[in-house]
C-alpha positions as CSV (number, residue, x, y, z in Angstrom):
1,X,16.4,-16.8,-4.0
2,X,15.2,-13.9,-1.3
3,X,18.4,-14.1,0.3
4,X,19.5,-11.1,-0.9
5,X,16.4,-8.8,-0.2
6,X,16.1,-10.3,3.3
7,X,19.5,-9.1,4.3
8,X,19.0,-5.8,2.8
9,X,15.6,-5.5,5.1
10,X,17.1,-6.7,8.3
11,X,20.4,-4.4,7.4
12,X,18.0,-1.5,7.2
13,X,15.5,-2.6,9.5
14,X,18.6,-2.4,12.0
15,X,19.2,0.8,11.8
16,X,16.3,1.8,13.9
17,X,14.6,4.2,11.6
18,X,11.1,3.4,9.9
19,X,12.0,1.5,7.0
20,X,8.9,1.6,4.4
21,X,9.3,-1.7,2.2
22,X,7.8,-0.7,-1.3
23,X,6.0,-3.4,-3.7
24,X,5.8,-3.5,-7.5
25,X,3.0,-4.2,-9.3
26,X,0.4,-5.7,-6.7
27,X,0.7,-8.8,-4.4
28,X,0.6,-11.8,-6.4
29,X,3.6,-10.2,-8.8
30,X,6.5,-12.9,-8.9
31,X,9.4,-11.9,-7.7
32,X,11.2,-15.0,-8.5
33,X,10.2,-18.0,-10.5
34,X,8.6,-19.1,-6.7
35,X,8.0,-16.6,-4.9
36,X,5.4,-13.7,-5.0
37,X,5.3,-10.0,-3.5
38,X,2.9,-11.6,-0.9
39,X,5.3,-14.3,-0.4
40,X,8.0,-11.8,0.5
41,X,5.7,-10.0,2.5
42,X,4.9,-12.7,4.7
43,X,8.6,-13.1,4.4
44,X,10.0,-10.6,6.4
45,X,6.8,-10.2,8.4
46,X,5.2,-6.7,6.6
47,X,2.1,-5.3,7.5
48,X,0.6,-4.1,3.9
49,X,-0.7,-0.8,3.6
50,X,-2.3,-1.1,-0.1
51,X,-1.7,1.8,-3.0
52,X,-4.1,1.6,-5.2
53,X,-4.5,3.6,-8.5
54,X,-8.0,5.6,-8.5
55,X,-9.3,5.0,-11.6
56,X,-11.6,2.3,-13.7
57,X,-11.2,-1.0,-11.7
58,X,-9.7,0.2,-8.6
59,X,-12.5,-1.0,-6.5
60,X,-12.3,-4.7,-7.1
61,X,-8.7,-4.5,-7.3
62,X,-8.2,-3.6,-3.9
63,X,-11.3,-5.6,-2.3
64,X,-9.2,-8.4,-4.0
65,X,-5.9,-7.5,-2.8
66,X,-7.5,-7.4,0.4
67,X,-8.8,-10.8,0.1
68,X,-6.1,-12.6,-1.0
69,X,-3.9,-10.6,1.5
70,X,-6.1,-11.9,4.5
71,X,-6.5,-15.6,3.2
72,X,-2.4,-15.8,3.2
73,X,-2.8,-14.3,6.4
74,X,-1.1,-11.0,5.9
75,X,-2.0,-8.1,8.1
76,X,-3.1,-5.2,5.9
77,X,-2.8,-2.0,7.6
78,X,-5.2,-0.5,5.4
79,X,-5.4,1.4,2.3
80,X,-4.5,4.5,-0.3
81,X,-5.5,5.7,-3.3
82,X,-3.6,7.3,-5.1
83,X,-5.0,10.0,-8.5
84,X,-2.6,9.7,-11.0
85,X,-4.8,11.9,-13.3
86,X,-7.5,14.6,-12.9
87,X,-10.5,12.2,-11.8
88,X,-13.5,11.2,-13.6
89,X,-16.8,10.6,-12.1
90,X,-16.3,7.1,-11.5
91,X,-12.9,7.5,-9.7
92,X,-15.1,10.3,-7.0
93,X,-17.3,7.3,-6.2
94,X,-14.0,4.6,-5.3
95,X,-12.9,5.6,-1.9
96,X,-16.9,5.3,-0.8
97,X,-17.4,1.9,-2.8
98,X,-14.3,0.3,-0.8
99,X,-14.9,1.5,2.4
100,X,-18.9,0.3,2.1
101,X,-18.1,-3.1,0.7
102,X,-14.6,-4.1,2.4
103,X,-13.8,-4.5,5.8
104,X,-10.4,-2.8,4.5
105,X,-9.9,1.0,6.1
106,X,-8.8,3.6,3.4
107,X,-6.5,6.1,4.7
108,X,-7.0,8.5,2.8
109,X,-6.3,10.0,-0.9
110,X,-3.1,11.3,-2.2
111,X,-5.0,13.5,-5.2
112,X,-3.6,14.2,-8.3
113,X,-0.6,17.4,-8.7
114,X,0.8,17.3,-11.6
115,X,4.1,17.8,-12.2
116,X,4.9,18.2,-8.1
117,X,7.9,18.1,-6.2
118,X,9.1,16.3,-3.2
119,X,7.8,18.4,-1.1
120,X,4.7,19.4,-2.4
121,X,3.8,15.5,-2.5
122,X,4.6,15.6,1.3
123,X,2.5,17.9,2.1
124,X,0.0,16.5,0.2
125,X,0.3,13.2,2.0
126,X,0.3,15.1,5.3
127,X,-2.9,16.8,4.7
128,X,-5.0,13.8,2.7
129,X,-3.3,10.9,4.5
130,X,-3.9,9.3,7.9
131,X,0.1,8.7,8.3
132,X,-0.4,8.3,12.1
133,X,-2.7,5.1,11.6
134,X,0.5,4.2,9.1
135,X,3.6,4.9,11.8
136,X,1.3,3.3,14.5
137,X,1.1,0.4,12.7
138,X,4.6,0.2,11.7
139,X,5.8,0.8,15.4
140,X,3.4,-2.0,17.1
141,X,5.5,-4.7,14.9
């Protein structure tokens, strides 16, 4: 069933260069009738690094994520979240509420540009983001 997005990971992973493995739609989203993100994950032997909306909800959505990432015994790099609008007073409060209630660590957060470019968005990540915790991770597997 996973055939086919195995070979493309090893093909790429071959290569030598970092190869960043993007999810869709959280962990537990099937992929096949059988198998879930985390499945795949575990799969091809991913650390996570969890993107996280900030908004409404974002705080127990990632401590969960965390949870369940653990309990499958996935190694989660740590976290970002990500403003996909201007943000409201609860979304100012998110990045604290994680870090004091999970033993998950936030790398940072990408804040909201609207209508940016490539490269704005890299700068961005370069300035909000601890990428170094993210390559460091990458390279030790």
């Amino acid at each position: 069933e996973t055939a086919t997005i195995e070979a493309a990971f090893l093909a790429a992973r071959s290569s030598g260069t970092f190869c960043l493995v993007e999810g869709a739609g959280g962990l537990l989203v099937p992929v096949t009738a059988t198998v879930t993100m985390a499945d795949l994950a575990a799969l091809l032997g991913l650390p996570l690094l969890i993107v996280a909306r900030d908004a409404l909800g974002t705080v127990s959505h990632t401590l969960l994520t965390v949870e369940v990432a653990r309990a499958r015994g996935l190694d989660v790099v740590g976290g970002v979240l990500c403003q996909t609008s201007p943000p409201d007073d609860a979304a100012l409060k998110n990045a604290e509420a994680i870090a004091s209630h999970g033993d998950a660590r936030l790398l940072g957060t990408l804040p909201f540009l609207a209508r940016a470019d490539d490269d704005e968005l890299g700068r961005a990540a370069e300035e909000h983001i601890d990428l170094a915790a993210i390559l460091r991770a990458a390279s030790a597997r």
